[in-house]
C-alpha positions as a printed Julia matrix, in Angstrom:
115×3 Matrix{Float64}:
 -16.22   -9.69   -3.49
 -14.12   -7.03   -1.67
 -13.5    -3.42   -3.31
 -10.54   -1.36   -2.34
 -10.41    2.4    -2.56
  -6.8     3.97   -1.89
  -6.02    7.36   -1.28
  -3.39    9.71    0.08
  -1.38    9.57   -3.15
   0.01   13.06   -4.95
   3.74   15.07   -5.4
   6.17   15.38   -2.69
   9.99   16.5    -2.6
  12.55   14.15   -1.85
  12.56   13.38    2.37
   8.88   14.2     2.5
   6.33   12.14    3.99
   2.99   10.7     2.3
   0.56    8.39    3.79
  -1.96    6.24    2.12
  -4.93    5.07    2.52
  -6.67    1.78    1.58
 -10.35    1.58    2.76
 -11.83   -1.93    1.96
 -15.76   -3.31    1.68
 -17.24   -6.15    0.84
 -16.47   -9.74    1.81
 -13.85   -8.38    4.18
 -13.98  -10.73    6.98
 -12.58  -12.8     4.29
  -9.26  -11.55    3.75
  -6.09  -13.09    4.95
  -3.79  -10.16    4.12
  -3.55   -6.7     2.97
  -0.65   -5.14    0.94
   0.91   -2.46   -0.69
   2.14   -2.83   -4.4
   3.68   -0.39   -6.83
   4.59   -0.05  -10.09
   7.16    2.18  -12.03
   6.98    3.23  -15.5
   9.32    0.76  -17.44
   9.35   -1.9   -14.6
   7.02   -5.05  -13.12
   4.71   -4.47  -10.11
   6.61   -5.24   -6.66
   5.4    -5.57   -3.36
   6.33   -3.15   -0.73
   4.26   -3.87    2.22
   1.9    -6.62    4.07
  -0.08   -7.04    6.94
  -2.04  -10.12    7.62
  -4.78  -10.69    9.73
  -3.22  -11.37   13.07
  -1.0    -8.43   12.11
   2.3    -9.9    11.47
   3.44   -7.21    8.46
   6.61   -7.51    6.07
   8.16   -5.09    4.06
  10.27   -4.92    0.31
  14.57   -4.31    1.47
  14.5    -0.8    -0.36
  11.51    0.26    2.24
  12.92   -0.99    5.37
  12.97    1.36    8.29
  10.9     4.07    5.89
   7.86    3.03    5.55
   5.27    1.42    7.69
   2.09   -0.59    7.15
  -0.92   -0.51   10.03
  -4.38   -1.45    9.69
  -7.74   -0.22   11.7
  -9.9    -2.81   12.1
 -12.76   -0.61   13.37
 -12.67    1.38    9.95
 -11.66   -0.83    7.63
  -8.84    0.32    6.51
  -5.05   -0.17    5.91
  -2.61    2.92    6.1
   0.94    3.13    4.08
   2.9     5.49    6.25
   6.12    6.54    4.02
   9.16    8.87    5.35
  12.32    9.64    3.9
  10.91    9.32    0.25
  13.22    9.38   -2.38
  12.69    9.7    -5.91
  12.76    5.88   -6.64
   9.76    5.77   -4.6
   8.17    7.63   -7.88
   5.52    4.92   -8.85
   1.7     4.11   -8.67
   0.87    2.33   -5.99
  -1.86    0.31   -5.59
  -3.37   -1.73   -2.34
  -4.23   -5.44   -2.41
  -6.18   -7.92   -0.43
  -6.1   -11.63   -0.69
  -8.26  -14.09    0.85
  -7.73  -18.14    0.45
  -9.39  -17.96   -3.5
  -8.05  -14.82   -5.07
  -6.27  -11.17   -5.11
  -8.23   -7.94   -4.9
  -6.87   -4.77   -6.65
  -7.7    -1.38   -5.91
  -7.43    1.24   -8.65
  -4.11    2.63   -7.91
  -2.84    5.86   -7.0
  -0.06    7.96   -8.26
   3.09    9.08   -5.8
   5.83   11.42   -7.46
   8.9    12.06   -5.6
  10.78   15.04   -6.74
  14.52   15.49   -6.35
């Protein structure tokens, strides 16, 4: 079992900067990759962000050049680094780990963007 906490989250004006936080515990030397997911009201969860294990990351077209994953190994813990938000960032966001069996969910965490 793994457990993710995320935090980091809140209200920010558009061109602001947030960054998250996704501390993990558990069965982590299991996990494969790490990722960022978020979910606006009205629309399906998408991936923005990933980071595997050796560190190769990818990121979701609308966050390119914005935002940036990065993990700590030592701590446990993978950072969301977002610039230049914009109000379609609006959306609760919530960190994931996978290893080779199944997905891990943290509880989410709310970012507002306000024009």
């Amino acid at each position: 079992q793994v457990q993710l906490v995320e935090s980091g989250g809140g209200l920010v004006q558009a061109g602001g900067s947030l960054r998250l936080s996704c501390a993990a515990s558990g069965s982590i030397f299991s996990i494969k990759v790490m990722g960022w997911y978020r979910q606006a009201p009205g629309k399906q969860r998408e991936s923005v962000a990933a980071i595997t294990s050796g560190g190769s990351t990818n990121y979701a077209d609308s966050v390119k050049g914005r935002f940036t994953i990065s993990g700590d190994n030592a701590k446990n813990t993978v950072y969301l680094q977002m610039n230049s938000l914009k109000p379609e960032d609006t959306a609760v966001y919530y960190c994931n780990a996978a290893d080779y069996v199944r997905d891990y969910w943290g509880q989410g965490i709310q970012v507002t963007v306000s024009s």
